[in-house]
C-alpha positions, -999 to 999 in steps of 0.1 A, spaced: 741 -213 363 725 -212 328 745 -194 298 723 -175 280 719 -183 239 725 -151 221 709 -172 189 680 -181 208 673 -141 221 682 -135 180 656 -158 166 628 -149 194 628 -114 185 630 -121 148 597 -144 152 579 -118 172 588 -91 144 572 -115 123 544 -119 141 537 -81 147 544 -78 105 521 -103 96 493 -93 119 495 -54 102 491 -71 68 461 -85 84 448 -56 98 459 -36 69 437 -63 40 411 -63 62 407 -23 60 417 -27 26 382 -50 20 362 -30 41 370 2 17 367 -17 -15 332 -31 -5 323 4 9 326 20 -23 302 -8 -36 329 -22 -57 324 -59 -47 346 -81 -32 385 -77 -37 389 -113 -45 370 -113 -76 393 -83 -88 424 -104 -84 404 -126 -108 394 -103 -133 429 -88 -134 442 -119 -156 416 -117 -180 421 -83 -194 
């Protein structure tokens, strides 16, 4: 019989809430780009640019 890792369980669920997180800041910028671009703004990128040189 196998003894179960209580660190192992621990660090499994911690990566899969990492995973779920970083795939809603996915979604999220993606829906963020879509709105920018919609409102004929241009691409977010090139604001993050222009944002230094003010």
């Amino acid at each position: 019989m196998t003894q179960h890792d209580p660190t192992r369980r621990t660090n499994r669920q911690r990566d899969s809430r990492k995973q779920e997180r970083r795939q809603e800041r996915h979604t999220d910028n993606a829906s963020l780009r879509d709105a920018v671009r919609a409102i004929g703004a241009g691409d977010i990128e090139q604001w993050q640019q222009e944002d230094g040189d003010e």
